[in-house]
C-alpha positions in Angstrom: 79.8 113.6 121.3 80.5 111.3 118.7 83.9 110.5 117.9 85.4 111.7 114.3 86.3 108.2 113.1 82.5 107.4 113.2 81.4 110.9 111.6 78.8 110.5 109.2 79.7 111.2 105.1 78.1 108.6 103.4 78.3 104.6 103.1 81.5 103.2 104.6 83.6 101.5 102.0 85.6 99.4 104.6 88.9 97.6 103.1 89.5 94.4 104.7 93.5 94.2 105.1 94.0 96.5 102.4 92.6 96.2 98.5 94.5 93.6 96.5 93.0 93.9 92.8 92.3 90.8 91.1 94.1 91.0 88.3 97.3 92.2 90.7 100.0 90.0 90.5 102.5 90.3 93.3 100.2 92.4 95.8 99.4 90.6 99.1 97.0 91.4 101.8 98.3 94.1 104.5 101.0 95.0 102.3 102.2 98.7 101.8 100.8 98.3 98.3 96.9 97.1 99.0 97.3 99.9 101.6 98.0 102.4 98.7 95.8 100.5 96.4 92.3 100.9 98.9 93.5 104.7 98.7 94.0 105.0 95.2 90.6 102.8 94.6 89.1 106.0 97.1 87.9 103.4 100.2 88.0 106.0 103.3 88.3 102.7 106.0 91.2 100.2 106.0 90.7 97.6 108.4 94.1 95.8 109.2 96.1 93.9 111.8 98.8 94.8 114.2 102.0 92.5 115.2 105.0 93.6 116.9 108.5 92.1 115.3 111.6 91.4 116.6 113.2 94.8 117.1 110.2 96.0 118.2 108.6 97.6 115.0 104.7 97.4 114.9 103.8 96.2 111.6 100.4 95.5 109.9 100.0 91.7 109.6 97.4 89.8 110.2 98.7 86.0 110.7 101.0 85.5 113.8 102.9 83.7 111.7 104.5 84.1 107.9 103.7 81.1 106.7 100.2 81.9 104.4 101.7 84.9 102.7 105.0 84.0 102.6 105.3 80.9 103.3 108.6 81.1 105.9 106.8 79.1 108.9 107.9 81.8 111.7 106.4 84.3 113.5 106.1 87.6 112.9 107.6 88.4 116.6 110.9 86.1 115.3 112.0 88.5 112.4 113.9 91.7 112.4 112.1 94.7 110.3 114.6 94.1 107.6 114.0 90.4 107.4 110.0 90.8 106.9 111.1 93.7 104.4 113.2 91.2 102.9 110.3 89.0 102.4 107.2 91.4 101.6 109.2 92.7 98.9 108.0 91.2 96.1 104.7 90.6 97.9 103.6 94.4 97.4 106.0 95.4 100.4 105.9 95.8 103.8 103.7 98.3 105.8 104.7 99.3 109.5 101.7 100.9 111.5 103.7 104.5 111.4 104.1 104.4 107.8 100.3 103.3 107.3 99.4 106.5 109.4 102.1 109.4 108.2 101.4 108.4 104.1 97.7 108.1 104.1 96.9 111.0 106.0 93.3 110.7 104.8 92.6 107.3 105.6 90.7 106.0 108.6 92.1 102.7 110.2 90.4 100.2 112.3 93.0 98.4 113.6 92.6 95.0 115.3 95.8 94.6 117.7 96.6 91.1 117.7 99.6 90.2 119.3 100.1 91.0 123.4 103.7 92.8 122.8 101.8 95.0 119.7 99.5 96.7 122.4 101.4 99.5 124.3 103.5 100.5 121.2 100.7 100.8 118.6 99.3 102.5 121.5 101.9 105.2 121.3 102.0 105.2 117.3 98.4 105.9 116.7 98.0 109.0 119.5 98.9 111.3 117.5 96.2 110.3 114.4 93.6 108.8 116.7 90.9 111.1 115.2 91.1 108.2 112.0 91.7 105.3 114.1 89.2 102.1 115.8 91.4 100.4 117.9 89.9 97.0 118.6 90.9 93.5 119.4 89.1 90.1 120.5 91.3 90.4 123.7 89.8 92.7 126.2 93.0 93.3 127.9 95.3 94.1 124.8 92.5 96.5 123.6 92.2 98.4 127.1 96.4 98.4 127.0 96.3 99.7 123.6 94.1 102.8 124.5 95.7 103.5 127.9 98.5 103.8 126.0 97.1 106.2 123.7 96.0 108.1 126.6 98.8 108.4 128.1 100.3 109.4 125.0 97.9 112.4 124.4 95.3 110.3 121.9 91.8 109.7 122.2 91.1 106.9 119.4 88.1 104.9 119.0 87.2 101.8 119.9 84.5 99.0 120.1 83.1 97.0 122.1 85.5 93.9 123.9 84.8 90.4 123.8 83.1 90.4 126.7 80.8 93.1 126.6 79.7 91.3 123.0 79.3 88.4 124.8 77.0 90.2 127.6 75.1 91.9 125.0 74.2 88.5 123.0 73.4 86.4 125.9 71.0 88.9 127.3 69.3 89.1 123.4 69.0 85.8 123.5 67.0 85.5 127.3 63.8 84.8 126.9 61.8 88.4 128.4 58.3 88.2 130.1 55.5 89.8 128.7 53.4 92.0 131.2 49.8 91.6 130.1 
């Protein structure tokens, strides 16, 4: 059975950390308003990142630290909610993983967990909409914690392949195979 995140309707318009227009001024990547604008714009995919802040509030990020997009050199699990509100506000606005999920209610997420502390609790926040989430990550381990605890918490998301099952798969197309004759 395949799973409804991967149900076929057509190409996948996939948008990378949100759309940020080009001739948008003040719209950053991940932000509550590229979120809105890859909806508005009719993408069905959203591919974004998940960090976990001070006060424990999973938030779509992608950087572990500020620094890029806002240039404040800490890191995203340093800063109270309010504080990274404080500083995404004129940068389109900040996006926490529940309000992703609750205001786009016909968007499909692949979300790459990619802090350790983000696992369990964007575990928890995307059981309840795991039909439209990919839960991924390039750490085996976060992405296994992140899905048992969807699980646990009644959701079945998606997810891919880990790190190291990539890694089995490309070594073994890369072996030389013997031809019978």
């Amino acid at each position: 059975m395949t799973h409804p995140w991967f149900r076929p309707d057509g190409p996948r318009v996939l948008a990378h950390r949100g759309l940020v227009p080009r001739d948008a001024e003040g719209i950053v990547e991940n932000s509550l308003a590229a979120v809105a604008a890859a909806h508005a714009a009719g993408v069905s995919y959203v591919e974004s990142d998940c960090h976990l802040t001070a006060d424990g509030e999973v938030v779509l990020f992608h950087d572990h630290d500020l620094s890029r997009v806002t240039g404040d050199p800490r890191s995203v699990r340093d800063v109270t909610t309010r504080d990274l509100e404080e500083l995404m506000a004129t940068r389109g606005g900040l996006v926490t993983l529940r309000q992703a999920l609750d205001s786009f209610p016909t968007l499909r997420f692949n979300l790459d967990v990619k802090a350790e502390a983000a696992a369990e609790p964007a575990g928890r926040i995307v059981a309840r909409h795991a039909e439209r989430v990919l839960l991924t990550s390039f750490s085996d381990d976060r992405r296994r914690r992140a899905l048992s605890a969807a699980h646990a918490a009644g959701g079945e998301p998606a997810t891919s392949a880990g790190s190291s099952t990539i890694g089995r798969t490309l070594a073994a197309a890369s072996t030389p195979r013997s031809r019978s004759r």
